[in-house]
py3Dmol code that shows the C-alpha trace and the ligand (Angstrom):
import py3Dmol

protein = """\
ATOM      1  CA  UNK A   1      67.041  18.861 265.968  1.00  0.00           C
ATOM      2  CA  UNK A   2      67.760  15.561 267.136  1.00  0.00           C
ATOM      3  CA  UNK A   3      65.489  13.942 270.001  1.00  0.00           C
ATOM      4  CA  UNK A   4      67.815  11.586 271.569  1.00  0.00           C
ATOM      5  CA  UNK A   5      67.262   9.087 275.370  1.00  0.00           C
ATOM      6  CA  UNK A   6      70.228   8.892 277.478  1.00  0.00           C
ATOM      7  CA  UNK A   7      70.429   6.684 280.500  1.00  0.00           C
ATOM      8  CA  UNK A   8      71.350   7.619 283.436  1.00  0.00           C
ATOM      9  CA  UNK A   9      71.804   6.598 287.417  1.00  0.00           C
ATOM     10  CA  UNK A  10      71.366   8.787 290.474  1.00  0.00           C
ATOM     11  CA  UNK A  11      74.205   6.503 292.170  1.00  0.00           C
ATOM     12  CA  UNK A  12      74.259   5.075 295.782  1.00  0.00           C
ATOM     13  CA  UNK A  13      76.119   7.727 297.556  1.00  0.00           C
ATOM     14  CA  UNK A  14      73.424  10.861 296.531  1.00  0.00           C
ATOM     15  CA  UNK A  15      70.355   8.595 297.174  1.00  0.00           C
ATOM     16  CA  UNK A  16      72.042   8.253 300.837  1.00  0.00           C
ATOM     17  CA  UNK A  17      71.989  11.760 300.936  1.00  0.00           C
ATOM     18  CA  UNK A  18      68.785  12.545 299.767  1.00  0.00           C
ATOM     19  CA  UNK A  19      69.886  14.114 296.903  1.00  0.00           C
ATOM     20  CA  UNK A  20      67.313  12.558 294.273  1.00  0.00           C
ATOM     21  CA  UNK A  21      65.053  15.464 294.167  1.00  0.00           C
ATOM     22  CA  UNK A  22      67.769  18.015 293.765  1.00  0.00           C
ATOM     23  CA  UNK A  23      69.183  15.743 290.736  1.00  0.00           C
ATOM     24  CA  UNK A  24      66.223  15.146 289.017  1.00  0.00           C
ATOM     25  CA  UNK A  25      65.335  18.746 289.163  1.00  0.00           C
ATOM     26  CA  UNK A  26      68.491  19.543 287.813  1.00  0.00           C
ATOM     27  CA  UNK A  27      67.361  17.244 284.612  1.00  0.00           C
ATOM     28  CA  UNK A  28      64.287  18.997 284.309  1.00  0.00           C
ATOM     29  CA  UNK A  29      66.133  22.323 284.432  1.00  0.00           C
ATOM     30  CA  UNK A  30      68.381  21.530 281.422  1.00  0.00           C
ATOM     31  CA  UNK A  31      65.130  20.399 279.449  1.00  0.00           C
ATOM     32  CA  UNK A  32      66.049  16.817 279.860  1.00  0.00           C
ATOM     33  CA  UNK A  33      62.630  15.185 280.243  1.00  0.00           C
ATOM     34  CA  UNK A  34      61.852  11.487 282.197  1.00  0.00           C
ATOM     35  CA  UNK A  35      60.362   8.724 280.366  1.00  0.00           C
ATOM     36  CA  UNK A  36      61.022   5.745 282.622  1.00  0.00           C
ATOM     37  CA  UNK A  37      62.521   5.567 286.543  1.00  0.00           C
ATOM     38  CA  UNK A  38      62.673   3.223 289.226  1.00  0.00           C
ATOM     39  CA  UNK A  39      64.268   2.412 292.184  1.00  0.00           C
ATOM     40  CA  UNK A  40      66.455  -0.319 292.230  1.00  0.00           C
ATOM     41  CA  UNK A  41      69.267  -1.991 294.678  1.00  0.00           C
ATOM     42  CA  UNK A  42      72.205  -3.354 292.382  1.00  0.00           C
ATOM     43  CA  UNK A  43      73.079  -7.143 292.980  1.00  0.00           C
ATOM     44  CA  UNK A  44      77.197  -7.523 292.353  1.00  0.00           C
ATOM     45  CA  UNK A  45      76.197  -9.517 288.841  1.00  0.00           C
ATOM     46  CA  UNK A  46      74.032  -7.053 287.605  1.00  0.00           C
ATOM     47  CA  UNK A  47      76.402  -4.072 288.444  1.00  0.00           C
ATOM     48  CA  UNK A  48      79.850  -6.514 287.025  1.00  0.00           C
ATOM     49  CA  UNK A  49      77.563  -6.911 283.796  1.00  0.00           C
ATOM     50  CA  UNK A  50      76.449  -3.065 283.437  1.00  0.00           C
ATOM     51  CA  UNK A  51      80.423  -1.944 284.221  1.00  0.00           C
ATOM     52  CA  UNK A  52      82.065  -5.159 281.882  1.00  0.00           C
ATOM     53  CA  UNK A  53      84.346  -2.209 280.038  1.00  0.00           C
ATOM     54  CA  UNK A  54      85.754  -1.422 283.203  1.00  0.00           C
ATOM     55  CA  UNK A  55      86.694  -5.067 284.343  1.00  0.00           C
ATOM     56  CA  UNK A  56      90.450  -5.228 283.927  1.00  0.00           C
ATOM     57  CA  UNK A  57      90.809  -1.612 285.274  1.00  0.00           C
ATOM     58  CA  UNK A  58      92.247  -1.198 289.117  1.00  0.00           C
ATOM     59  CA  UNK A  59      89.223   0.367 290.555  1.00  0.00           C
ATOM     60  CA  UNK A  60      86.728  -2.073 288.929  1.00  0.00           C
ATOM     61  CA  UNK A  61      86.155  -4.321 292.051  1.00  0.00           C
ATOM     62  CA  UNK A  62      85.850  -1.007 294.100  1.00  0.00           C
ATOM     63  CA  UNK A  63      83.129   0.921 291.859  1.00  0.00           C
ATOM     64  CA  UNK A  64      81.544  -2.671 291.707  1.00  0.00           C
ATOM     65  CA  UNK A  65      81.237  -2.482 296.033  1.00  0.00           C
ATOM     66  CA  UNK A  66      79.875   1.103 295.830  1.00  0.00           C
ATOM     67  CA  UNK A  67      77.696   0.452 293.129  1.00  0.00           C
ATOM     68  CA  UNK A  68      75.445  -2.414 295.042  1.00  0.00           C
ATOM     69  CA  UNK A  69      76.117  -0.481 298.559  1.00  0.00           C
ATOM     70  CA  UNK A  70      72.469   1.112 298.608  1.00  0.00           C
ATOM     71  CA  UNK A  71      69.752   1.799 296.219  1.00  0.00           C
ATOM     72  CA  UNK A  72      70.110   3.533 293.209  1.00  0.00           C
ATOM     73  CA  UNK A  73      67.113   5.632 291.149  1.00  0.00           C
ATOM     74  CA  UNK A  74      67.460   4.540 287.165  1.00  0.00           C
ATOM     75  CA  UNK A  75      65.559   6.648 284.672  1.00  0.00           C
ATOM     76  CA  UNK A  76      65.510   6.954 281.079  1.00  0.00           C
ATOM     77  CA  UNK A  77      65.961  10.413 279.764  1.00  0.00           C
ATOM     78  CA  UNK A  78      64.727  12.266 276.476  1.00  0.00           C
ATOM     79  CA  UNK A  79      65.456  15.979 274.950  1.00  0.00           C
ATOM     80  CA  UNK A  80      67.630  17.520 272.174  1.00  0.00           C
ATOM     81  CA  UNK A  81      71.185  15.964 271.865  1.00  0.00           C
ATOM     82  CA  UNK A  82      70.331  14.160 275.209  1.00  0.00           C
ATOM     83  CA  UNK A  83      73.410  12.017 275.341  1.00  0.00           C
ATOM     84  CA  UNK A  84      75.816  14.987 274.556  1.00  0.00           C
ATOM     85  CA  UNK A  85      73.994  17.433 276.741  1.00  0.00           C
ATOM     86  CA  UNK A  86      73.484  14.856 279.724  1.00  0.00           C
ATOM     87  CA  UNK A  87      77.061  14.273 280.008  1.00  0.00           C
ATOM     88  CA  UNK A  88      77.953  18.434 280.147  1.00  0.00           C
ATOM     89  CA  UNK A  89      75.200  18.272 282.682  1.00  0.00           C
ATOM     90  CA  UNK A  90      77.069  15.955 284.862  1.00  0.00           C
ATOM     91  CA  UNK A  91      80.593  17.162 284.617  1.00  0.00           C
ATOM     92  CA  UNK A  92      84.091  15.528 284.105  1.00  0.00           C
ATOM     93  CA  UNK A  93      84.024  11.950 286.358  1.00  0.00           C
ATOM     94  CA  UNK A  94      86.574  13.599 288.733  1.00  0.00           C
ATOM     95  CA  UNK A  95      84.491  16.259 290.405  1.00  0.00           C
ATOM     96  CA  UNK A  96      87.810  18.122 291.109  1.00  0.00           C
ATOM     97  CA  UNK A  97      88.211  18.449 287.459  1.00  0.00           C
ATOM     98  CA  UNK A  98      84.030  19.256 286.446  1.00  0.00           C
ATOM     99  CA  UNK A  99      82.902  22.868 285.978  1.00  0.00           C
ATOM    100  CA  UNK A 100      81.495  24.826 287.947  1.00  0.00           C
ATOM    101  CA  UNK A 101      77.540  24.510 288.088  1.00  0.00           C
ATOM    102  CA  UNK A 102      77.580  20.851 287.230  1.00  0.00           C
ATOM    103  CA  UNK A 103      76.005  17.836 289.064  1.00  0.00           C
ATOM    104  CA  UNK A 104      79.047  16.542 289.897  1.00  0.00           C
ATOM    105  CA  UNK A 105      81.021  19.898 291.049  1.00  0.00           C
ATOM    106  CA  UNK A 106      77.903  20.463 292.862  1.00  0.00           C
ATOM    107  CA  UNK A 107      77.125  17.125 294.535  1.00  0.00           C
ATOM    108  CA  UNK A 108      80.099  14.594 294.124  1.00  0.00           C
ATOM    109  CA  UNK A 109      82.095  13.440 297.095  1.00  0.00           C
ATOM    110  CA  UNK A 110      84.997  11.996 295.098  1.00  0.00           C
ATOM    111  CA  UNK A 111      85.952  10.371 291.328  1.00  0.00           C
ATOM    112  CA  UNK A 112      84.881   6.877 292.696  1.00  0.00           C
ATOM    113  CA  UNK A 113      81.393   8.788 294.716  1.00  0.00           C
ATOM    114  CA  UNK A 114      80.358  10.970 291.858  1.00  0.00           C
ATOM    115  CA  UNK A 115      76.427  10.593 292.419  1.00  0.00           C
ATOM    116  CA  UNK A 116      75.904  10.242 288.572  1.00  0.00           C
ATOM    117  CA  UNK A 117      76.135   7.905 285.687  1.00  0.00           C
ATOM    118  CA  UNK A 118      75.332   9.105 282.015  1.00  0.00           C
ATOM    119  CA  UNK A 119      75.312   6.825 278.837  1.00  0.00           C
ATOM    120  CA  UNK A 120      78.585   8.156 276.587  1.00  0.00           C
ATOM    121  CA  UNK A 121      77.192   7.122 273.421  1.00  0.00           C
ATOM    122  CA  UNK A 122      74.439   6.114 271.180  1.00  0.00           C
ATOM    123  CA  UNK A 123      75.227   2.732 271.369  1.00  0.00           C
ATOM    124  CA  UNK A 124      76.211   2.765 275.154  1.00  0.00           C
ATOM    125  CA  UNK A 125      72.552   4.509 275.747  1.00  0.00           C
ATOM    126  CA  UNK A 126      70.969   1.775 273.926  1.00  0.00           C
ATOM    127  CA  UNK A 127      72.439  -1.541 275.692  1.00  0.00           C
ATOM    128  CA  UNK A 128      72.198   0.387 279.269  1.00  0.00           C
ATOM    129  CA  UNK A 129      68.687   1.452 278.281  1.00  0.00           C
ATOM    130  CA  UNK A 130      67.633  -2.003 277.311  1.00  0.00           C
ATOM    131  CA  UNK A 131      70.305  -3.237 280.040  1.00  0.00           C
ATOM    132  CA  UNK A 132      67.238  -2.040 282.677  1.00  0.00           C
ATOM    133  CA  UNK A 133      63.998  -1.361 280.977  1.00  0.00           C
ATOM    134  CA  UNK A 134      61.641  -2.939 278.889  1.00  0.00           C
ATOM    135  CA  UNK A 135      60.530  -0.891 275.856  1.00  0.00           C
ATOM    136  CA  UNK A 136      56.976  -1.118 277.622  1.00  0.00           C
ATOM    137  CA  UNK A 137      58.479   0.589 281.071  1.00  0.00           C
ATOM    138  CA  UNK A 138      59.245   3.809 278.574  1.00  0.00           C
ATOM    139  CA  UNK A 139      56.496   6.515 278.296  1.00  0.00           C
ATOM    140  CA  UNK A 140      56.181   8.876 275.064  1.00  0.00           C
ATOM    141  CA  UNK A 141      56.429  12.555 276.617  1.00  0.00           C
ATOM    142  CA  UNK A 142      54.594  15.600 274.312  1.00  0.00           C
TER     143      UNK A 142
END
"""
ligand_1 = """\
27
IDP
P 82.080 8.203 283.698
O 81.122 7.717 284.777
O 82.386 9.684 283.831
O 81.646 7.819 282.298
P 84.069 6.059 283.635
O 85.507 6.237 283.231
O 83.172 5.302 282.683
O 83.488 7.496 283.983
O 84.096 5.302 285.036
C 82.945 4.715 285.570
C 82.866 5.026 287.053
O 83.939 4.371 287.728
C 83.048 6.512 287.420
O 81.873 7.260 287.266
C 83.507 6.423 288.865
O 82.404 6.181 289.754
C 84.403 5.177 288.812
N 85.811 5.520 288.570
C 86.385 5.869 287.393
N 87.704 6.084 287.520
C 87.977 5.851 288.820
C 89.187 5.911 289.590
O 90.283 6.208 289.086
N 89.070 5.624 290.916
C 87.888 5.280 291.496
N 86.730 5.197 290.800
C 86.772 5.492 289.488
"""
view = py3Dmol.view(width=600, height=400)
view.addModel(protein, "pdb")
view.setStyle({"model": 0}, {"cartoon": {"style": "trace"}})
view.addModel(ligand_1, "xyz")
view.setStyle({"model": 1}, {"stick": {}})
view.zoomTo()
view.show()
């Protein structure tokens, strides 16, 4: 059994539609517990600087404009395989394409406005981790 944290962010479009209690709920569900949240409004460096992969793709100045359009809730997020089993939580980034029962088949508007981020890695999860909390911000759940 491997306890893994994920990172994740309940993106601008489902905070504007009060979906942050139906997403979180949807962690708990799965097993996934929190150890760290906030609420936070992107500036455009700090969302460039958490998307750098994506700079050179077409969309990246897009996803940047959507990412600081409203507040965002980021939380840390600990269970068994976390990373792994976040990501089949959320569903493929193209909610057209995600199965059924997933965050994003279930609350997505569109591949650009798909209400959830989820690390993709180990080492992704660490730098966006560390990329918004301190180690102190990160409570030890029994
Ligand atoms: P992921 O969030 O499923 O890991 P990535 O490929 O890392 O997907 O893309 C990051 C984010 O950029 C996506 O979640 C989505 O919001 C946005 N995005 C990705 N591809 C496109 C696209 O082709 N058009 C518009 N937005 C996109």
């Amino acid at each position: 059994m491997t306890i893994e944290k994920t990172f994740s962010i309940v993106k601008p479009d489902a905070v504007k539609r009060n979906l942050i209690g139906a997403i979180y709920q949807r962690f708990e569900n799965a097993g996934l517990k929190i150890v760290a949240s906030k609420m936070v409004h992107l500036d455009a460096t700090k969302a460039q600087g958490f998307y750098a992969e994506h700079e050179e793709k077409p969309f990246f100045n897009e996803l940047v404009e959507f990412m600081t359009s409203g507040p965002v809730m980021v939380q840390v997020l600990e269970g068994e395989n976390a990373i792994y089993s976040y990501r089949e939580l959320m569903g493929k980034t193209n909610p057209e394409d995600a199965a059924c029962g997933t965050i994003r088949s279930d609350f997505a508007l569109s591949m650009r406005y798909n209400s959830v981020h989820g690390s993709d890695s180990p080492e992704s999860a660490a730098r966006e981790i560390a990329y918004f909390f301190t180690e102190d911000e990160i409570c030890p759940r029994d």
